[in-house]
C-alpha positions as a Markdown table, in Angstrom:
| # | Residue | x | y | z |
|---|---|---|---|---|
| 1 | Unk | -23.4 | -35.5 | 3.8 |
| 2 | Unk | -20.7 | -32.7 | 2.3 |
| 3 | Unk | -17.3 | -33.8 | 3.0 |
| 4 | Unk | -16.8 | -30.1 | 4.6 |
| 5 | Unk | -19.7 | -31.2 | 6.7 |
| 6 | Unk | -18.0 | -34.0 | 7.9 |
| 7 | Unk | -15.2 | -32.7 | 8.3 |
| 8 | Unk | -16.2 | -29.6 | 10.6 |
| 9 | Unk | -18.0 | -32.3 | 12.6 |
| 10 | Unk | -15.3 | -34.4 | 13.5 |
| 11 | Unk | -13.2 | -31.1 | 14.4 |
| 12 | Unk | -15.4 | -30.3 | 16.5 |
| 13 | Unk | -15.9 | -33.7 | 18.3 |
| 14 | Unk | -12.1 | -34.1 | 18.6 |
| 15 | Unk | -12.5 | -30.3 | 20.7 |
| 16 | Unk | -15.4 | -32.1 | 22.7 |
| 17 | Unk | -17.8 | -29.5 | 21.5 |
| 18 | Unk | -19.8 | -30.8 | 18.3 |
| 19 | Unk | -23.0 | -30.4 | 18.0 |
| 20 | Unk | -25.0 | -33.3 | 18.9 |
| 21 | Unk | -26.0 | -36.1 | 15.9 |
| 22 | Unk | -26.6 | -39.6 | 15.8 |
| 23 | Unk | -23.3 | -40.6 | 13.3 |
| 24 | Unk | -21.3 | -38.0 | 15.7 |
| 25 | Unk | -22.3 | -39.8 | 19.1 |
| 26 | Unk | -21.4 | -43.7 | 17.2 |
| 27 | Unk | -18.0 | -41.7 | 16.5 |
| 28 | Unk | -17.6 | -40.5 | 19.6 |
| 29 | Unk | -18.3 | -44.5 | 21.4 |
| 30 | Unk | -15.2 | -46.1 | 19.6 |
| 31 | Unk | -13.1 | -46.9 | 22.3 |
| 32 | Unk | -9.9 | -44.7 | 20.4 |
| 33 | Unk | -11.8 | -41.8 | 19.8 |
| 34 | Unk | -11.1 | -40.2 | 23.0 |
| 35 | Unk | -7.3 | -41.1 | 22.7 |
| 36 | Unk | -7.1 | -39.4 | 19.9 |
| 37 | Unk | -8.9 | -36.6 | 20.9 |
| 38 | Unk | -6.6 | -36.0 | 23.9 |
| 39 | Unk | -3.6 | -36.5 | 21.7 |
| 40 | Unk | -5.0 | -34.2 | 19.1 |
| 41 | Unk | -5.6 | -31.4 | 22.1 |
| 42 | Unk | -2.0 | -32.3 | 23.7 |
| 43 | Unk | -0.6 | -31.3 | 20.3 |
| 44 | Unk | -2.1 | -27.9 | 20.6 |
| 45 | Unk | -1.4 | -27.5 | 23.9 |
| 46 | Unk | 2.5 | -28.4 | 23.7 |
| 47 | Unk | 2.2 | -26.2 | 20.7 |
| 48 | Unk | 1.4 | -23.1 | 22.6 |
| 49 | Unk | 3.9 | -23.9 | 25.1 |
| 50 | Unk | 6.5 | -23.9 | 22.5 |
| 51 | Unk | 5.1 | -21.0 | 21.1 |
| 52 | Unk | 5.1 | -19.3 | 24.1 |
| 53 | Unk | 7.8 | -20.0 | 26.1 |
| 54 | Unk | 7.8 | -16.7 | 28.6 |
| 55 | Unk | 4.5 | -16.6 | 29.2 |
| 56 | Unk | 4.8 | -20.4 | 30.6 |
| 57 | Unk | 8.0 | -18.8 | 32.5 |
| 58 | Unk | 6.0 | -16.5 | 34.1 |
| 59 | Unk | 2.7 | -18.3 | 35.2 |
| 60 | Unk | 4.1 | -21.6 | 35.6 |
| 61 | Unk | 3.7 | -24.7 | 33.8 |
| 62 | Unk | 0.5 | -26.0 | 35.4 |
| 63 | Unk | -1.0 | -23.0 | 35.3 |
| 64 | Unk | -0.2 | -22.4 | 31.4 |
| 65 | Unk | -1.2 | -25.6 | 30.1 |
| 66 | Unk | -4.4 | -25.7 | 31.7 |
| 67 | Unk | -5.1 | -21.9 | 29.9 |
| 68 | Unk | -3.9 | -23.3 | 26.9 |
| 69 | Unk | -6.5 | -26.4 | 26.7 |
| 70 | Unk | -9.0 | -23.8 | 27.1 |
| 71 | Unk | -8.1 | -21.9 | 24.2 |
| 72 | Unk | -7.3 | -24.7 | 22.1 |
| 73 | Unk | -11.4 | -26.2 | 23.0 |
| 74 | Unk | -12.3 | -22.8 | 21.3 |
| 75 | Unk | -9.8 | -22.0 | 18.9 |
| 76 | Unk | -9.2 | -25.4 | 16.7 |
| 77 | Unk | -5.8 | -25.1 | 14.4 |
| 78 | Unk | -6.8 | -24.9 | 10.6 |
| 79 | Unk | -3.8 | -26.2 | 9.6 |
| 80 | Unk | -2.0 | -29.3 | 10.6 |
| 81 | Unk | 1.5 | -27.7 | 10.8 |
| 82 | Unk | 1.1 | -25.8 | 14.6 |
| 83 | Unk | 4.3 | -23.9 | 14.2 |
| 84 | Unk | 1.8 | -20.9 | 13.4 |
| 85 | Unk | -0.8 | -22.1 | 15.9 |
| 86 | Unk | -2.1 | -19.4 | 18.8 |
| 87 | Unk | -2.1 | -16.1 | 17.0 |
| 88 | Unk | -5.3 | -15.2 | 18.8 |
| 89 | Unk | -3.6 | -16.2 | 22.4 |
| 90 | Unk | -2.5 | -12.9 | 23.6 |
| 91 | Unk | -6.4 | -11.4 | 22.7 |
| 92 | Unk | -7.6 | -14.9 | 24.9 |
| 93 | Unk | -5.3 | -13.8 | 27.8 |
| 94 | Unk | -6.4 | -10.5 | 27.7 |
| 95 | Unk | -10.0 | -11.7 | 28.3 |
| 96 | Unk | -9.3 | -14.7 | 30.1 |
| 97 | Unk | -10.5 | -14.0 | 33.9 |
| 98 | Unk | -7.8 | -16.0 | 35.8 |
| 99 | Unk | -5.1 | -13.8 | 33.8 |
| 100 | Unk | -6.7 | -10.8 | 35.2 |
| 101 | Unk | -4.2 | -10.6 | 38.1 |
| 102 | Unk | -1.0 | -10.0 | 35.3 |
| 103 | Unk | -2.1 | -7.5 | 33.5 |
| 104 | Unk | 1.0 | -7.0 | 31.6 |
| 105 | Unk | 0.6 | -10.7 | 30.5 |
| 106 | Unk | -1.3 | -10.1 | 27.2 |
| 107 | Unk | 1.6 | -7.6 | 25.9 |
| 108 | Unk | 4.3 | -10.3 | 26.7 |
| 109 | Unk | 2.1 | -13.1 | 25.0 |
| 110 | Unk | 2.7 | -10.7 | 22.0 |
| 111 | Unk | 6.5 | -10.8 | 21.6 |
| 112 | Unk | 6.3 | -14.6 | 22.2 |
| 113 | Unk | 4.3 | -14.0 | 19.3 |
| 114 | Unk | 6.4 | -11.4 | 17.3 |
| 115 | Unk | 9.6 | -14.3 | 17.9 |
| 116 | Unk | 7.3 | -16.4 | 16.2 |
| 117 | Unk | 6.2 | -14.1 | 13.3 |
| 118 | Unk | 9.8 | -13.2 | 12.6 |
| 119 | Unk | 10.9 | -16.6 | 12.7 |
| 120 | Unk | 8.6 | -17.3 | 10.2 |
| 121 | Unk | 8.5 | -14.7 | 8.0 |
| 122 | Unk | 9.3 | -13.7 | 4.1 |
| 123 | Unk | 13.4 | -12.8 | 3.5 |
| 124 | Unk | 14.1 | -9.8 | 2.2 |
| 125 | Unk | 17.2 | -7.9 | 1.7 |
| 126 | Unk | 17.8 | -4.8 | 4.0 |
| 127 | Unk | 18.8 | -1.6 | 3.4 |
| 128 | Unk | 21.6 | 0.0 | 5.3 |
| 129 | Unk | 24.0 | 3.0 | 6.7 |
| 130 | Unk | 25.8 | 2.3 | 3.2 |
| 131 | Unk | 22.5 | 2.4 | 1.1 |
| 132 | Unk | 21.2 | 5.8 | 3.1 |
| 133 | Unk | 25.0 | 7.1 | 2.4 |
| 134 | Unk | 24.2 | 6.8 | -1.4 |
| 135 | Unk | 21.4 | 8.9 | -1.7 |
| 136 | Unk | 20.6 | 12.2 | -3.3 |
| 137 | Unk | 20.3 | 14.6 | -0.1 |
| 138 | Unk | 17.4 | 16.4 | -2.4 |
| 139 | Unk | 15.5 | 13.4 | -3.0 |
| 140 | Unk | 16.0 | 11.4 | 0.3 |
| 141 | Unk | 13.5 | 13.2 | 2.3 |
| 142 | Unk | 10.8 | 11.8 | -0.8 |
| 143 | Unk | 12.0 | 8.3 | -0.5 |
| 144 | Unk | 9.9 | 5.5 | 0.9 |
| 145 | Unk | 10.7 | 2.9 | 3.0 |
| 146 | Unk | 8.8 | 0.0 | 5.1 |
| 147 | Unk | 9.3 | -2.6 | 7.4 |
| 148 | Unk | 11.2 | -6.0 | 6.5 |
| 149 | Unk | 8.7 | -8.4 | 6.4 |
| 150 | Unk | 10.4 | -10.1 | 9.5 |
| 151 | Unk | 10.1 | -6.6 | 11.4 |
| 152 | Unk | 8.0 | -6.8 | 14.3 |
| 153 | Unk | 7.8 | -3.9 | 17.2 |
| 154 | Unk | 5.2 | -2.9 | 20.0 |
| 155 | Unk | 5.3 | -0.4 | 22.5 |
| 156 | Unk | 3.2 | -1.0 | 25.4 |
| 157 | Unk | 2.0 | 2.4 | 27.1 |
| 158 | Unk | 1.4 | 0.5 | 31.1 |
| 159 | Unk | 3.6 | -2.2 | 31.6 |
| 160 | Unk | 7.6 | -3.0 | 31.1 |
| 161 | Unk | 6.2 | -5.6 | 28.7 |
| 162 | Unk | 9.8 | -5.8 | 27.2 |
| 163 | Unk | 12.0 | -6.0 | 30.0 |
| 164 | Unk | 10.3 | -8.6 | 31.5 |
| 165 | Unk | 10.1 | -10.6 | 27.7 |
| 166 | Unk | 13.6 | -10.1 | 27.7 |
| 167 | Unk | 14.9 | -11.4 | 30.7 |
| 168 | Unk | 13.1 | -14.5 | 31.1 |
| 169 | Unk | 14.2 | -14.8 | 27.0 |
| 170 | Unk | 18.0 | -14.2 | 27.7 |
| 171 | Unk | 18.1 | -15.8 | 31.6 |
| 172 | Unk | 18.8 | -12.5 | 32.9 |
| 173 | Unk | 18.7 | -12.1 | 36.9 |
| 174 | Unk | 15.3 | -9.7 | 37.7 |
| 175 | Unk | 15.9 | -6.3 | 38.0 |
| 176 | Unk | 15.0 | -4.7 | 41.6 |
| 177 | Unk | 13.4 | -2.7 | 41.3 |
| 178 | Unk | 11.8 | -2.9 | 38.3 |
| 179 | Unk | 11.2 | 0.3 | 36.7 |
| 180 | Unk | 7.3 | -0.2 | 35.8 |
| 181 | Unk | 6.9 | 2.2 | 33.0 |
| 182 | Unk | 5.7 | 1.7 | 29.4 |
| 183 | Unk | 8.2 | 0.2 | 26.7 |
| 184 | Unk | 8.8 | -0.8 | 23.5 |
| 185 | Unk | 10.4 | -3.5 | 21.6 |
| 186 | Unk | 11.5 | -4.1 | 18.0 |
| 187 | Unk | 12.2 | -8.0 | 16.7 |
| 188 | Unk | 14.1 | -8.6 | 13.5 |
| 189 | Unk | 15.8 | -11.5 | 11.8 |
| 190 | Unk | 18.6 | -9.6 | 9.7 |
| 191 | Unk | 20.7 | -12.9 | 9.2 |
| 192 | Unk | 19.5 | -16.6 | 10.4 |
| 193 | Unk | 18.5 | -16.0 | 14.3 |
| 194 | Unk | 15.4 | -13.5 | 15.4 |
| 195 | Unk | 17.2 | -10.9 | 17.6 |
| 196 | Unk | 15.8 | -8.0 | 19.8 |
| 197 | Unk | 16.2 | -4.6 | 21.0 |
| 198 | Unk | 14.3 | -2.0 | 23.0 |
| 199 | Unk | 12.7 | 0.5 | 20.9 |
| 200 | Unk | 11.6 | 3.9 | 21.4 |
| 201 | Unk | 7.8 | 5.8 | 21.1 |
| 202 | Unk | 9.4 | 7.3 | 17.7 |
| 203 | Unk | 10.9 | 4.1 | 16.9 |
| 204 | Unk | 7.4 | 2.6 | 16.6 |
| 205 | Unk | 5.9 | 5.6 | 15.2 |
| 206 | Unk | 8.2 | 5.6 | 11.8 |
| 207 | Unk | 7.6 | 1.8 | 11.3 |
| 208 | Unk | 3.8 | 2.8 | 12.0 |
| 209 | Unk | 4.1 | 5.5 | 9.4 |
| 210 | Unk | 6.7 | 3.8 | 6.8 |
| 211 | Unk | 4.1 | 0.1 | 7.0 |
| 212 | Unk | 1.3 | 3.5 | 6.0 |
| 213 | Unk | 3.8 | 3.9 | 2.9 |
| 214 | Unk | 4.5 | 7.5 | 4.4 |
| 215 | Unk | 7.7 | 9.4 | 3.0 |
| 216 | Unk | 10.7 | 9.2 | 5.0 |
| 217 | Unk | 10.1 | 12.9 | 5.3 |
| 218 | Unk | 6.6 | 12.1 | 6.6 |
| 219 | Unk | 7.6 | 8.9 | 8.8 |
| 220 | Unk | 10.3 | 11.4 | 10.9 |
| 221 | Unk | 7.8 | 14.1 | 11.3 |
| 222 | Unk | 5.8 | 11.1 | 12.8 |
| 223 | Unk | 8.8 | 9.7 | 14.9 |
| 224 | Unk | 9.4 | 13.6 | 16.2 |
| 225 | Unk | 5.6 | 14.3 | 17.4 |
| 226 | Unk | 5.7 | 11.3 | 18.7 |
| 227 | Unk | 8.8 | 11.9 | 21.0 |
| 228 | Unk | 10.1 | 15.7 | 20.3 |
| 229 | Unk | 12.9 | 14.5 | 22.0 |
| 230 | Unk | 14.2 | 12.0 | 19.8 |
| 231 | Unk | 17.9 | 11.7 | 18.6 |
| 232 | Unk | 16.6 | 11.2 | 14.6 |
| 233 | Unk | 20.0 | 10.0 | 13.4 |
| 234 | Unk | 20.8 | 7.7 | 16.6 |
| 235 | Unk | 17.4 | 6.5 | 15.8 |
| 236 | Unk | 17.8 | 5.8 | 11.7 |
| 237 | Unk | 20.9 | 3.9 | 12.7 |
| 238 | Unk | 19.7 | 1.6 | 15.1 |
| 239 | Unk | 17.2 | 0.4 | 12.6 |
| 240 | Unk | 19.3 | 0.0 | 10.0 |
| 241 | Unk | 21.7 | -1.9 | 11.8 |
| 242 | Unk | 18.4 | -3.8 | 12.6 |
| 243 | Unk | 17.7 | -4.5 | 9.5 |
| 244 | Unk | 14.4 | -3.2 | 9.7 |
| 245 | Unk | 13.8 | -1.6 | 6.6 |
| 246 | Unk | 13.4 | -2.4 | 3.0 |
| 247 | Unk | 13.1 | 0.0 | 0.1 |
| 248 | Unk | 9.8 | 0.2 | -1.0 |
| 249 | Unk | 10.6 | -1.4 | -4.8 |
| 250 | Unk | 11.3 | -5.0 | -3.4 |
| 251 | Unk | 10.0 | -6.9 | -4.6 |
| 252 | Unk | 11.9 | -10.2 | -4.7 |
| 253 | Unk | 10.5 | -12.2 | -0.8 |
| 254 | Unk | 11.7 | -15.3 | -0.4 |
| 255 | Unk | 9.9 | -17.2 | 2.0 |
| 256 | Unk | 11.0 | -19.0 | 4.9 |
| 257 | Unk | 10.8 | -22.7 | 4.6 |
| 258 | Unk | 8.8 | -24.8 | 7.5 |
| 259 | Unk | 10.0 | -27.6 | 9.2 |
| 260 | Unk | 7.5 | -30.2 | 8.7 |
């Protein structure tokens, strides 16, 4: 047997779905097996829970953890360090029939997941109001920008995704009434901590069209037809206090150490 073999085999056996064979179901008798097997799966499960810590605020412990063991039975970690475990769990909520009561529960798993991301993520120095002060007003409209690599942002079109993300993140009383509109959020981490901020439709259509490699010229024509009403120059600054945005010549990422 191929060593990839075996090991696909006993991944699967630990998730109690492996296929069944003769040296699988002698693994599967020792008397350990299936303590390791629910310590492997409460590892994932405390994982998510760490990883997404407003979802669990918002459906309850009990309720969370028992979703979770169901997506960690199909979606096995591929690496043994979980702090990057449960991308997929926002597209798993969004098809996952008991969540179909919170709709606005998939959009919220996905800034749990942006913190994480931005946590996580490359360093990279960002440009700011001083930079854009220094450049040629004939040439700025033809320079490109992106996103820092810790930049994340959504907008979601039906729910208050970010309003509720942020109040259970920062402790904040609920709002009565909520306003139940669409919103949009932009993560960064422009020194040590990942901080937040609501962010326009034309906020998240420049970073769309600067992560295209569009012209700064081309990524406000973007912002503007996404949201004619726009205040262009309110906008610019909020990002670049953000420190959203990196000239397109960096080069020089330093990645984040993990904690082991």
């Amino acid at each position: 047997m191929q060593l990839s073999a075996f090991q696909d085999g006993f991944s699967a056996a630990l998730l109690g779905h492996a296929e069944h064979a003769p040296w699988l179901s002698a693994l599967e008798s020792q008397p350990g097996f299936a303590v390791y097997r629910n310590t492997v799966l409460k590892g994932c499960i405390d994982a998510l829970q760490a990883s997404y810590p407003t979802v669990c605020q918002l459906v309850g412990e009990d309720w969370f953890r028992a979703a979770a063991a169901v997506y960690a039975r199909t979606q096995p970690p591929v690496d043994g360090l979980l702090m990057d475990y449960g991308a997929g769990f926002a597209d798993f909520l969004a098809g996952f029939a008991p969540a179909a009561e919170l709709p606005y529960l998939p959009a919220v798993a996905r800034l749990d997941r942006g913190w994480t991301e931005c946590h996580l993520a490359a360093d990279a120095t960002a440009v700011d109001r001083n930079w854009l002060a220094q450049q040629a007003p004939d040439t700025l409209p033809l320079v490109q920008l992106r996103p820092h690599p810790a930049a994340r942002w959504a907008w979601c079109e039906e729910h208050p995704a970010y309003a509720l993300w942020q109040s259970h993140r920062e402790g904040l009383p609920p709002t009565e009434p909520l306003d139940w509109t669409g919103d949009g959020a932009l993560l960064t981490r422009p020194h040590a901590p990942v901080t937040w901020r609501p962010l326009s439709r034309a906020g998240v259509a420049f970073l769309d069209a600067c992560a295209q490699g569009q012209t700064l010229e081309a990524a406000a024509t973007s912002a503007l037809a996404a949201e004619p009403t726009a205040d262009f120059a309110a906008l610019m600054g909020t990002l670049l206090d953000a420190g959203a945005l990196i000239p397109t010549d960096s080069h020089q990422f330093t990645p984040r150490p993990r904690s082991p």
